[in-house]
C-alpha positions, 0 to 999 in steps of 0.5 A: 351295561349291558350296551344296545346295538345300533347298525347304520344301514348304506342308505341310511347314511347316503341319504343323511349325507345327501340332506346335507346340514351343519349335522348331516356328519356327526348324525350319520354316527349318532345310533338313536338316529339308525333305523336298526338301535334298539330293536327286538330283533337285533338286541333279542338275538345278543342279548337275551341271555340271562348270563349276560345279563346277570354278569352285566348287573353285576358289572354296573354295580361295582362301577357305582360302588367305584363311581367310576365308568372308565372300565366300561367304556374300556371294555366297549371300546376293546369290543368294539375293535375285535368287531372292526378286526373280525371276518363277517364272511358269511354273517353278514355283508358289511360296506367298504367303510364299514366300522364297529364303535362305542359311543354313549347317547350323547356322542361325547367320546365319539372322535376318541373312540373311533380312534380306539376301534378303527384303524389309521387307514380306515380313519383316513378314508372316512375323513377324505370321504368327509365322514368324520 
């Protein structure tokens, strides 16, 4: 904590998918692979807030003393479907398929956190677009 914000761009993706490759589905989710992660101008503008960051180092040191991410991942995972839930009229203009999800670096938990976040229609689509 406190977690990085990765936004996959349309053209990003329509241009991994059509590159093709035995990776072109599972990249296309991968954050460090979005122009968008980890940039100044969209972390600065959610995360510098020196609450936050307090409440997050705070956070991270009672799950080392419990050696225990669970929490963690559930919290981002509860976030992450309030976003998928969320009217963005006026925020800014998402695709059709456009979903929020929590994943760590290494992708581990991708399938089961997009099951957390996503609804059941919208997994749907993204397998019948061979997205997932």
């Amino acid at each position: 904590m406190p977690p990085m914000l990765g936004i996959g761009l349309e053209s990003e993706r329509i241009a991994r998918l059509k590159k093709g490759g035995k990776d072109a589905k599972f990249d296309i989710w991968e954050p460090e692979q979005m122009s968008l992660f980890g940039k100044e101008e969209t972390d600065e503008v959610i995360f510098e807030d020196k609450k936050l960051e307090k409440s997050c180092d705070y956070y991270n040191r009672l799950l080392d003393k419990k050696d225990d991410n669970a929490p963690a991942k559930k919290l981002l995972n509860e976030v992450a479907a309030e976003l998928c839930r969320m009217d963005w009229t006026g925020k800014l203009t998402p695709t059709q398929d456009f979903v929020a999800y929590a994943v760590d670096t290494e992708m581990v938990d991708l399938k089961k956190n997009l099951q957390h976040s996503v609804s059941p229609e919208r997994l749907k689509k993204l397998k019948a677009a061979k997205m997932i």
